[in-house]
C-alpha positions in Angstrom: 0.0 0.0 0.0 1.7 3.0 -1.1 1.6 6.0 1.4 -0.3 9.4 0.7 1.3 11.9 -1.4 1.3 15.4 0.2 2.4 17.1 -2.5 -0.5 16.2 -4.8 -2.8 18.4 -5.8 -6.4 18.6 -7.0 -7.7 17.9 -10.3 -7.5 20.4 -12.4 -10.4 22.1 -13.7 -10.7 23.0 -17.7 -9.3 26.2 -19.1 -10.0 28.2 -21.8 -7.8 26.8 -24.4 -6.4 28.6 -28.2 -7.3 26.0 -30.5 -4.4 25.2 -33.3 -5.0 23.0 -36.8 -2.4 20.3 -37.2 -4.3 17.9 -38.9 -4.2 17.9 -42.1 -6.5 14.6 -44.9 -3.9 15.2 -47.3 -1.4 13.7 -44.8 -4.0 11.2 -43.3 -5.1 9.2 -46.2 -1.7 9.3 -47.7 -1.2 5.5 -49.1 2.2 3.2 -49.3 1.6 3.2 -53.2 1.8 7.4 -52.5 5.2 6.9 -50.4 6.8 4.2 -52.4 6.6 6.6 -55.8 8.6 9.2 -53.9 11.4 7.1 -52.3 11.1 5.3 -55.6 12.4 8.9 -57.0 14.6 9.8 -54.2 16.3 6.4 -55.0 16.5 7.3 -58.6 17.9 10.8 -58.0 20.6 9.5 -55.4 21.7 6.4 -57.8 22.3 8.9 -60.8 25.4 10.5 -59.0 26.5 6.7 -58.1 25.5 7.1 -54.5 23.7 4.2 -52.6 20.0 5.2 -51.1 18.8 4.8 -47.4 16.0 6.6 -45.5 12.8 6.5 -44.2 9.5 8.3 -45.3 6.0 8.1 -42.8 3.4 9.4 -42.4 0.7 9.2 -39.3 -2.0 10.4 -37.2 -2.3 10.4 -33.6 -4.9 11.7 -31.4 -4.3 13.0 -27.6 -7.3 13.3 -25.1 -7.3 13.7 -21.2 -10.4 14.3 -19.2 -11.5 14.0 -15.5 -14.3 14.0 -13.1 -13.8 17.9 -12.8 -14.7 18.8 -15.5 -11.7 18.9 -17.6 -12.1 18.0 -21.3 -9.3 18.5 -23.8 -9.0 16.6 -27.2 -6.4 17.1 -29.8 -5.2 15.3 -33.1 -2.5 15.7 -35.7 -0.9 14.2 -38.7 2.9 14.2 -39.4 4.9 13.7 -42.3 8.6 12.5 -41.9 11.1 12.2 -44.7 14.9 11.1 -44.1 17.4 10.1 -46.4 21.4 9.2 -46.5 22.9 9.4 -49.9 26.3 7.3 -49.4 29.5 7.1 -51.5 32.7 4.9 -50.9 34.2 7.2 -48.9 31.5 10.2 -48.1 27.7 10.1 -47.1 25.1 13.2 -47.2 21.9 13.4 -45.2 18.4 15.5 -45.2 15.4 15.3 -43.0 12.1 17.2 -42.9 9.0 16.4 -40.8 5.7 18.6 -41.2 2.5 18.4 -40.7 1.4 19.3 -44.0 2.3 15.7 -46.4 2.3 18.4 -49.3 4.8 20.6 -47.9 7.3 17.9 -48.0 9.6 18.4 -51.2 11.0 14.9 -50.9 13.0 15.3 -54.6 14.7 18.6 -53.2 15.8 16.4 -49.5 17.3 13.7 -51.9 19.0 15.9 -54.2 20.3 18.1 -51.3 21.6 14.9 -49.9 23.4 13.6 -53.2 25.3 17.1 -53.0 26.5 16.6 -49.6 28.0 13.2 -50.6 29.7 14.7 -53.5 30.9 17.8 -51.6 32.6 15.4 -49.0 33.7 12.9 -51.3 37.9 12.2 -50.8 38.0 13.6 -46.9 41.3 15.1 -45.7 42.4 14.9 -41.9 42.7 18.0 -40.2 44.1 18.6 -36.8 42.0 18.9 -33.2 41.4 22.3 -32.4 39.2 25.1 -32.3 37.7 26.3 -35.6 34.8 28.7 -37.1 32.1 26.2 -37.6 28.7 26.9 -39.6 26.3 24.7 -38.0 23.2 23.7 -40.4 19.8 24.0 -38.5 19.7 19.9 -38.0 23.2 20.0 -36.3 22.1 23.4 -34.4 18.4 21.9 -33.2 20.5 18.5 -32.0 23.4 20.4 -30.0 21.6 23.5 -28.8 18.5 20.9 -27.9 20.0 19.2 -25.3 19.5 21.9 -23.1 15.9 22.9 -23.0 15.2 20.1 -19.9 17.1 22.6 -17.6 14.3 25.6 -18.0 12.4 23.7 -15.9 11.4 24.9 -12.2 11.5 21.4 -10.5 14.7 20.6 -12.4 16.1 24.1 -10.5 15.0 22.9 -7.6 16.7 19.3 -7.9 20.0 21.2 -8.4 19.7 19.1 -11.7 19.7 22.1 -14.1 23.0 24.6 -15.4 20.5 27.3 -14.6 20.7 26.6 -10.4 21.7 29.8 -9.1 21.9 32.2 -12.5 18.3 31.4 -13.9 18.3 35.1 -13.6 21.7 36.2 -15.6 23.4 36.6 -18.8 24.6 33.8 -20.3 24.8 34.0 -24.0 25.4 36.5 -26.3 23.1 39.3 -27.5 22.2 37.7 -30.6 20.5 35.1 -28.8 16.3 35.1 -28.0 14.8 31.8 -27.5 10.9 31.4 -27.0 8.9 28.5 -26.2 5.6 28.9 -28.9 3.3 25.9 -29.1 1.2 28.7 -31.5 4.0 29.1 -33.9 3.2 28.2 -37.2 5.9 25.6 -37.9 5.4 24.2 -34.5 3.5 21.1 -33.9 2.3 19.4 -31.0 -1.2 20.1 -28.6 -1.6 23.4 -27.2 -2.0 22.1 -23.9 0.2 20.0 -21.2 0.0 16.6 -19.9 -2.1 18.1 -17.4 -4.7 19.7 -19.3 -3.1 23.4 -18.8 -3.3 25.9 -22.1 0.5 26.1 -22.9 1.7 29.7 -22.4 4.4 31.2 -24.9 7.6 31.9 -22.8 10.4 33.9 -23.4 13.0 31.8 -22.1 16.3 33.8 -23.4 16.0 37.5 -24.5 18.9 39.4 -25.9 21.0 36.3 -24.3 19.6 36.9 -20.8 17.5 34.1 -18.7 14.2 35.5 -18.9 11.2 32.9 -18.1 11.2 28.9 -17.3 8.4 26.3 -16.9 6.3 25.3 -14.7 4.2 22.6 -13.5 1.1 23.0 -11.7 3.0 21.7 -8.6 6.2 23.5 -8.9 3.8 26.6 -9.9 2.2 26.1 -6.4 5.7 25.7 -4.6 7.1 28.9 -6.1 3.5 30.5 -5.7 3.2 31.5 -9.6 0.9 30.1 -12.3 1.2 27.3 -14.1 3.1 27.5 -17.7 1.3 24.7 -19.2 4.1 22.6 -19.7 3.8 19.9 -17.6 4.0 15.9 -18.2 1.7 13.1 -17.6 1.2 12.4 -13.8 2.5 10.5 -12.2 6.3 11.8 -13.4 9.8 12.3 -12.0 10.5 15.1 -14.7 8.0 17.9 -13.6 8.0 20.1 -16.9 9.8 21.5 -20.1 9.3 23.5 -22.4 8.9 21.5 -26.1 7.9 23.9 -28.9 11.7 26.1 -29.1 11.8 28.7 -31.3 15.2 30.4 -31.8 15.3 33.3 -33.2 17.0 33.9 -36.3 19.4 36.9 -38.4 19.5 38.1 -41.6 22.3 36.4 -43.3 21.8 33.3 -45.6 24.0 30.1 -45.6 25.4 31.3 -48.4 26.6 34.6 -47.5 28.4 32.5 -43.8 30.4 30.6 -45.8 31.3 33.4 -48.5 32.0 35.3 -45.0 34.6 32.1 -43.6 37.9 32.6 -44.1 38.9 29.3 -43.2 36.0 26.7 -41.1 34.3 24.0 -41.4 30.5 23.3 -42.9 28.6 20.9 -40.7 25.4 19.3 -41.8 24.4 17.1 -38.7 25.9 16.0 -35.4 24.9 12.7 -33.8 26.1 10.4 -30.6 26.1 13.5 -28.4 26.1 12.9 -24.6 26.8 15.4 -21.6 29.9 15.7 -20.0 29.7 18.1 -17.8 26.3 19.4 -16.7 26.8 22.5 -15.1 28.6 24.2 -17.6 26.5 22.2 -20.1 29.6 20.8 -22.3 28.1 18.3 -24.7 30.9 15.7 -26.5 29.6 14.3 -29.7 30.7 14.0 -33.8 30.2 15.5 -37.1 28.6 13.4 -39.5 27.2 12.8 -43.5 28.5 16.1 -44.6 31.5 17.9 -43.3 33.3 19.8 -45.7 36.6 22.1 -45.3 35.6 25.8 -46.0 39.1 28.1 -47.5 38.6 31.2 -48.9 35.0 31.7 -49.0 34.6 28.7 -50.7 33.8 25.0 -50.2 36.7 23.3 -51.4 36.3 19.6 -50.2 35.3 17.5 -47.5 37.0 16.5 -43.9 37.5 13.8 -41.9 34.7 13.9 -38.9 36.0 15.1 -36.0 34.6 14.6 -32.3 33.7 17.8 -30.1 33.6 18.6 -26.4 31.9 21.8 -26.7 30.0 24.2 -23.7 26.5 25.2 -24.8 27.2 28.4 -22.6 30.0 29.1 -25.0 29.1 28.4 -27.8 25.7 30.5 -26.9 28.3 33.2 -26.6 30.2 32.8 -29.5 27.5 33.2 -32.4 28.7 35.7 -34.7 25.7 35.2 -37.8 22.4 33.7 -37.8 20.2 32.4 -40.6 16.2 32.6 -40.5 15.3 29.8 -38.5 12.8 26.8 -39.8 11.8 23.6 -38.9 14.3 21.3 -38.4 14.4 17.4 -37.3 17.1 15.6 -36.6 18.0 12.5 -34.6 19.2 13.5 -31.0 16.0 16.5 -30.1 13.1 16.6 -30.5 11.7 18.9 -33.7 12.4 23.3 -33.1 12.5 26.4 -35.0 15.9 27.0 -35.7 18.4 28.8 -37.9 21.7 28.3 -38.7 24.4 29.4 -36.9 28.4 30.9 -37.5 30.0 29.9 -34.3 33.3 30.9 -33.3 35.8 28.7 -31.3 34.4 25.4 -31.5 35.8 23.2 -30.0 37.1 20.3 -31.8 38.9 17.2 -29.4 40.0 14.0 -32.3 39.4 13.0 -35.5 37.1 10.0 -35.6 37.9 7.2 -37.3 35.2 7.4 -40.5 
């Protein structure tokens, strides 16, 4: 028999919520026949620059309800399409992923091509030295590094000591460049507009102008610290408390393009993956480069580069931003789907070459 919990509250009572469409026929009744044409031309575009085709295309529907004897009533459903591909070569791969809600605002032929390219572009990698380098980070390799730090703006993860924000939730951290909002309304965003707790999400301002501004709550760390629930809480019963999950990061003016016609001498990296924390406090993630890195020289891409493996702050590199892209959605492998741009990061921090 499990003891009473005194920190459990009432059931919550329904609130007025802001309705969002994410679900979308198109994407509902898509069909294998519809998904086999496509990877059957992704495949096709990929083997005509003698690459070898791998990937994944799906599409679903899901539905999310939660209701009690209070009176809380909340229902919400979506669709999501998701479309990955690896174009790989004997010595150089390439990658591209897009999810949306939308099926039709997948341009599956443009992710394959894109691929291809990055294969090509890395094709014959040199071996450069450890060290620290200016690195344009893609949006995918931006969304999985930058990512792994959104479970600290949490109050109960405060609390626990658990979070790099224990004792500076409050400061400056990261350069001015840097805003980052939580938006479940955003229009690239996807997900229910309310929490595991049938709470309306609330759009936070989490960093502004590279300041700590807001965090979550739950609707028991809300009633610890006295404040209003954020609407970001998980299922109960949970060890987590709450996050925020719909990161928007705000973007710049400059293209991807103009970074690299602004590097004198960096590295272009498409995706990061295998990344782990080493050091929480000072939130220093160690991972590698992968299925794309090329050697930037003069403005110019001039060939690809042996993967390396970082050890690399998020503070600092937070810090370090010197151009930013306009963000979009991006997926990757390692966080869950964001608004990001790209970013033009100075001194990043670069530990061994890798061994592929």
């Amino acid at each position: 028999m499990q003891a009473p919990d005194p920190d459990l509250l009432p059931l919550p009572e329904r609130r007025p919520i802001t309705d969002v469409e994410r679900f979308f026929p198109s994407t509902a009744a898509a069909t294998p026949a519809t998904r086999a044409s496509a990877v059957r031309d992704a495949i096709t575009s990929v083997e005509s620059e003698s690459l070898t085709a791998a990937g994944i295309y799906a599409t679903n529907q899901s539905a999310f309800a939660i209701l009690n004897s209070a009176g809380l009533f909340e229902y919400y459903c979506d669709t999501l399409a998701q479309f990955s591909i690896t174009a790989i070569g004997s010595d150089s791969s390439g990658w591209a992923k897009e999810t949306a809600c939308d099926v039709s605002a997948l341009n599956t032929q443009a992710l394959a091509i894109r691929a291809a390219k990055k294969a090509s572009a890395s094709t014959h990698p040199t071996e450069l030295p450890p060290g620290r380098y200016t690195v344009i980070l893609e949006p995918a390799a931006v969304l999985d590094l930058v990512g792994q730090m959104f479970g600290d703006f949490s109050a109960t993860a405060i609390d626990d000591g658990r979070s790099f924000l224990a004792g500076r939730a409050q400061g400056k951290l990261f350069g001015e460049n840097i805003s980052i909002a939580d938006d479940a309304y955003h229009p690239a965003q996807s997900g229910a507009p309310f929490d595991g707790e049938g709470v309306p999400r609330q759009r936070l301002a989490l960093v502004e102008r590279g300041a700590i501004r807001q965090i979550a709550y739950s609707r028991q760390a809300a009633r610890k610290a006295g404040v209003e629930p954020t609407g970001h809480g998980f299922p109960l019963p949970n060890e987590i408390g709450e996050a925020p999950m719909n990161i928007v990061i705000a973007g710049g003016d400059s293209t991807l393009d103009q970074m690299i016609a602004s590097t004198a001498r960096g590295l272009l990296v498409t995706r990061l993956w295998y990344i782990r924390e080493v050091d929480p406090y000072q939130k220093i993630m160690t991972g590698m480069t992968r299925d794309g890195t090329v050697l930037i020289d003069g403005g110019h891409i001039v060939g690809g580069v042996r993967n390396f493996r970082f050890n690399q702050s998020l503070v600092e590199l937070l810090s370090n931003v010197e151009a930013l892209s306009a963000p979009v959605r991006a997926s990757g492998e390692e966080a869950f789907d964001m608004v990001v741009p790209a970013m033009k990061v100075n001194e990043f921090h670069f530990t061994e070459v890798t061994k592929f």
